[in-house]
C-alpha positions, 0 to 999 in steps of 0.5 A: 484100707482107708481110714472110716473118721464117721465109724469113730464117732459113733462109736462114742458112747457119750453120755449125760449125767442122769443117762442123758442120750446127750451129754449134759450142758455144764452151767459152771464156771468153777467146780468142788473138790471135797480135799485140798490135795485133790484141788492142788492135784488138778491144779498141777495137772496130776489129777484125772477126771477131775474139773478146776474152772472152766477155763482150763476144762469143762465137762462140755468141751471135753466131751467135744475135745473127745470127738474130735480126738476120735474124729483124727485118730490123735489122743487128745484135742483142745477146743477153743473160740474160734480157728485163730485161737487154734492156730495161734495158741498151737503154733506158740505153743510150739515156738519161741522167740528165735525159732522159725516157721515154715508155711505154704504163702497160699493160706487163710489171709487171717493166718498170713496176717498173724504169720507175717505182721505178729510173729515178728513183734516177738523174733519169730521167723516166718519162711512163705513157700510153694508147698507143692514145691517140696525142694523149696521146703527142703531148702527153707529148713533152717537150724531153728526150724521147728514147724511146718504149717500148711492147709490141706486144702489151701485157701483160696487156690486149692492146692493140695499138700502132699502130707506124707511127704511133708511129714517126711520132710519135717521129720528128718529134719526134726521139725514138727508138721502142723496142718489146718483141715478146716476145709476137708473133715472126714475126707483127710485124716492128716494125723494117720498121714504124718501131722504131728498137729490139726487145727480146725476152724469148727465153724465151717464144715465141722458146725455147719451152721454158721451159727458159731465160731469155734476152733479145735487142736488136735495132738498127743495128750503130752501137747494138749497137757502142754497147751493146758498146762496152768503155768505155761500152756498158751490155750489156759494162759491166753484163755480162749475158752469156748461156752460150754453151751456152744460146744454142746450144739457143735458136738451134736452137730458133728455127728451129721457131718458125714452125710454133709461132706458127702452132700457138698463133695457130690454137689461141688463136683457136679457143679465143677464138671459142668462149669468145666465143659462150658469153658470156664477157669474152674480149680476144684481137686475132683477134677482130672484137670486139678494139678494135684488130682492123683495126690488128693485121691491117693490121700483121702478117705474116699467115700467122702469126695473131694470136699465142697469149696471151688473157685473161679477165675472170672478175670477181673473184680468188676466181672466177679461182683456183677457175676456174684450179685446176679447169683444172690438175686436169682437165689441160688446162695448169698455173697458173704464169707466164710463157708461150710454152710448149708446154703451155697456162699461165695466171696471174691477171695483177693478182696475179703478172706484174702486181703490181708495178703500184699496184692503184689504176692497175691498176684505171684501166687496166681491169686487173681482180681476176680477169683471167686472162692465158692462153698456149694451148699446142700441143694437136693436138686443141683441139677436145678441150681445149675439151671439158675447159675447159667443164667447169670454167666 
């Protein structure tokens, strides 16, 4: 039986300080102890249910972390400013000056860039893979391995990764599988499928607003002790701390992001289907078409869909911005990066979320000029949207 992400939340039973029905908002920065010895407790990581400076914890954005943990069936979680802080803070976490790391090369430009111009300031080896290709992977797998990082979905080419079979891979091999979710919440439970660690931009899907920027990792409690740690834990060290009042809206938030992922994976496919039959160069993973179609149904958690991001190929740059400008002037979304929101967004990938990847890899990976990456939004009539996207093709 599938694995029911929603049931886990609401089954938490989170509440304020005066039995609020939502959890307090914390308004401190630092907190009372009332012996030393407690302090020096909490200051070594001994001490549980206790609070030091908001840095390190905070009551707001452990109530988060707790949902969260409870949103990917781990033991604990993290949250931090933003999906970079996740994903940097994790991966550092993990490695060191000599290790490596193996990653899909089809991955959020802003993760390529970190992967491909940071790491190496600081000897950390970094091998870009077809990850569908898993004897690729396989073959990647050097004496210093010590992560496997991929995207669920990746970004913008919406390939699939075969989880199990990574975590086979990275397993025997003694390395540890890390896997961003950001555009699959609910649909995916990467940990039940094999992810040691899941990374999270919360402020796609997860938020839904696009109000705020906000990340999360989830792991075992032994990684979220390491990543708090006070002498050496990458998140308390470089301090990516989220605002306790931002973590509170995105708490709230999360408990209607069931019925928001169902909404955009109904929307999506009804808007891939069409696009299909009309002859369009259209990837979206709930298509019989998609090359990893059976994968992503054996995967997921199936009442939520296959998600609400697609893309299409409209050949060349020039096509994709003409096509793009009639589509925010008949309303039917805004030209504006990111996604998750409840409006419909759309970004001609290789030339903004993307760049920072080389053209030239760009292009070996079949990114092309006039890619337009599109999150479909909440519309209660996609028939209607439909209508209106016609008119600008």
């Amino acid at each position: 039986m599938k694995s029911d992400p929603a049931k886990r939340i609401y089954d938490l039973q989170q509440f304020g300080e005066f039995g609020d029905v939502n959890p307090s908002i914390t308004d401190s920065s630092t907190y009372t102890f009332l012996e030393g010895e407690t302090m020096e407790e909490t200051f070594l990581g001994h001490m549980e249910g206790c609070f030091l400076y908001s840095r390190h914890w905070n009551p707001s954005n452990k109530y988060l972390a707790d949902a969260l943990a409870a949103l990917e069936k781990t033991e604990a979680a993290w949250i931090t400013a933003s999906g970079m802080a996740a994903i940097t803070c994790a991966l550092l976490q993990v490695c060191h000056s000599g290790d490596h790391i193996i990653t899909s090369v089809t991955t959020y430009g802003g993760t390529y860039a970190f992967l491909k111009n940071w790491l190496p300031r600081y000897n950390i080896e970094v091998s870009f893979v077809d990850i569908t290709k898993h004897e690729m992977v396989k073959n990647a797998i050097q004496p210093n391995t010590k992560v496997i990082y991929t995207e669920t979905v990746t970004n913008p080419l919406l390939q699939v990764s075969d989880i199990p079979e990574l975590a086979k891979i990275a397993h025997d091999a003694g390395v540890k599988l890390m896997v961003d979710n950001t555009f699959s919440p609910m649909i995916f439970t990467p940990a039940e499928l094999g992810a040691d660690f899941v990374v999270y931009s919360m402020t796609k899907f997860i938020n839904g607003k696009n109000d705020c920027v906000a990340g999360a990792i989830c792991g075992s409690k032994e990684f979220i002790n390491q990543l708090s740690n006070v002498n050496d834990g990458t998140a308390m060290l470089l301090g990516p701390v989220l605002d306790p009042l931002r973590s509170s809206s995105i708490l709230k938030n999360l408990h209607t992001l069931h019925l928001r992922m169902k909404q955009h994976s109904k929307n999506a496919l009804f808007l891939a289907e069409e696009f299909e039959a009309l002859g369009l160069k259209i990837k979206y993973p709930g298509l019989k078409s998609h090359p990893q179609y059976e994968l992503h149904t054996r995967m997921m958690n199936p009442e939520f869909g296959y998600g609400g991001i697609l893309s299409i190929d409209f050949g060349t740059e020039k096509n994709a911005n003409q096509i793009m400008f009639k589509l925010q002037r008949a309303n039917v979304g805004y030209l504006a990066v990111s996604l998750g929101y409840f409006r419909t967004l759309f970004s001609c990938s290789g030339h903004s979320t993307s760049s920072e990847v080389p053209v030239e890899v760009q292009h070996e990976m079949g990114l092309s000029d006039g890619l337009v990456r599109i999150s479909v939004g909440l519309d209660n009539d996609i028939e209607e949207v439909f209508e209106r996207i016609k008119t600008c093709l």
